[in-house]
N, C-alpha and C positions, 0 to 999 in steps of 0.2 A: 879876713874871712877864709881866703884860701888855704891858708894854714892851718886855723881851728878845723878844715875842716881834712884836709891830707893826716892832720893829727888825731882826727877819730877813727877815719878810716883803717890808717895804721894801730893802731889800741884796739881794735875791732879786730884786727886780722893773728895779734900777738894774745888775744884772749881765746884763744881756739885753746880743748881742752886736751893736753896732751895723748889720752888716749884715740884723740881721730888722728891725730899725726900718722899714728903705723899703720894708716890704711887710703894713704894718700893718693891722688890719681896724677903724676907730673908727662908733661911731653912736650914736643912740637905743635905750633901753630901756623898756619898763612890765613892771608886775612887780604881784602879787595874791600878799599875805601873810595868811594864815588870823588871825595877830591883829593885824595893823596897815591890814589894807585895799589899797587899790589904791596905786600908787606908779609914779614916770617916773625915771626918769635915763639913764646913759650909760656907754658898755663902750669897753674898747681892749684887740684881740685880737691879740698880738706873738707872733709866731712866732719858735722856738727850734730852727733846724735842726740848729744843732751836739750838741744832745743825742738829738733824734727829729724826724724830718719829720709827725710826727702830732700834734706839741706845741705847745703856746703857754701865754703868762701871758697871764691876765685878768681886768685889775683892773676892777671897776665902783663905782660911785656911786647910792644909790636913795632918795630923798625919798618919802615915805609920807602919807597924808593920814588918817590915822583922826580918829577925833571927841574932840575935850576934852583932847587932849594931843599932843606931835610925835617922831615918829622918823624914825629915818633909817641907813643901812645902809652899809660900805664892804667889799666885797672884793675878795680878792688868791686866784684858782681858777687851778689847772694843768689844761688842756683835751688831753682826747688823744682825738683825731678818728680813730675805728676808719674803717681800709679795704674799703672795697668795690669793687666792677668801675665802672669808668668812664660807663657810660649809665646808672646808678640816679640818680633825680632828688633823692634826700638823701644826707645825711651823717650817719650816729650819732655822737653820743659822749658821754663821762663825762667829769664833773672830780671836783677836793677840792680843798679851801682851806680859810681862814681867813677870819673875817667879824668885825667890829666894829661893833654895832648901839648906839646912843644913843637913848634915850627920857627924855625931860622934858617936864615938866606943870607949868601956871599954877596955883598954891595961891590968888591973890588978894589979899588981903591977909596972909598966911601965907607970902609968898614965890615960890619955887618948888624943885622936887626934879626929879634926875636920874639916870640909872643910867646906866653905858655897861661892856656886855659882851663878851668875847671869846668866838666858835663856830667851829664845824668847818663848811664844803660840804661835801655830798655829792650829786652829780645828775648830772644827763641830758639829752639833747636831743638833737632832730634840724637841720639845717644843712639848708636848698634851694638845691642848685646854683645857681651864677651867676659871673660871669665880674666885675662890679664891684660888682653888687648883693647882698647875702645874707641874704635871710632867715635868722632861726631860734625855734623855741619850745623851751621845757625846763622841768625842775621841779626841784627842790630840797629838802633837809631840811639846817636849821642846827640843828647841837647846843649844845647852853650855856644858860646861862642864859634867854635870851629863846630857845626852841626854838621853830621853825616850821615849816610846809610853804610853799614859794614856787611859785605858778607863774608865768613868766615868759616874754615876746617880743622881738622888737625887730627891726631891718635894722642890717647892718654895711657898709659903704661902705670898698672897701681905695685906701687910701693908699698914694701912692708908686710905686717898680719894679712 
């Protein structure tokens, strides 16, 4: 099941229509997981006109630093940026996705163990206007196995047209 379902998600994100490629939002992230601690990586935010001018996929990547053992996070969230009037200096919005979190730990001389689980996004966030630069902060709840509260930031830099 976990597979059928990393393999839609991936078909899902390789179905993006080439022309939102050249108007892509890519950058840094950190991110603050209630059991894994602080954490950095990195977002690309593709916009899906043909379905909704308020849509995008975005996939991220997030290394985690907790103590005594390592994880790390991959997802694949559908972003739909609610409308508002043109001079508000943010942007709301919600997503939901899918998340695939890995956690393994050094036994020692016993080896080592690993789990790697599949979750649900579900969250929120605000977007700071800007013309090439964009902030954003948000939060999150993954369900599954490894469930957690995220908060997270980061700057988006758009690529392209």
């Amino acid at each position: 099941m976990k597979k059928l379902l990393c393999t839609v998600a991936l078909l899902g994100m390789l179905a993006v229509p080439a022309a939102a490629v050249a108007q892509i939002n890519i950058g840094p992230l950190a991110a603050f997981h209630d059991d894994f601690d602080f954490g950095v990586g990195a977002f690309a935010g593709i916009p899906v006109p043909s379905l909704d001018e308020n849509l995008s996929i975005v996939p991220s990547f997030v290394y985690y630093f907790p103590d005594n053992f390592d994880a790390w996070e991959m997802n694949g969230d559908v972003v739909y940026a609610f409308e508002v009037s043109d001079d508000t200096p943010v942007l709301p919005f919600a997503f939901a996705g899918l998340n695939l979190t890995r956690v393994s730990v050094d036994l020692g001389t016993f080896g080592s163990a690993s789990s790697t689980e599949m979750g649900l996004n579900l969250g929120g966030g605000i977007q700071f206007r800007s013309e090439s630069v964009n902030p954003f902060a948000g939060a999150k709840f993954t369900l599954g196995d490894f469930d957690g509260f995220v908060i997270f930031g980061g700057v988006g830099f758009a690529v392209g047209g």
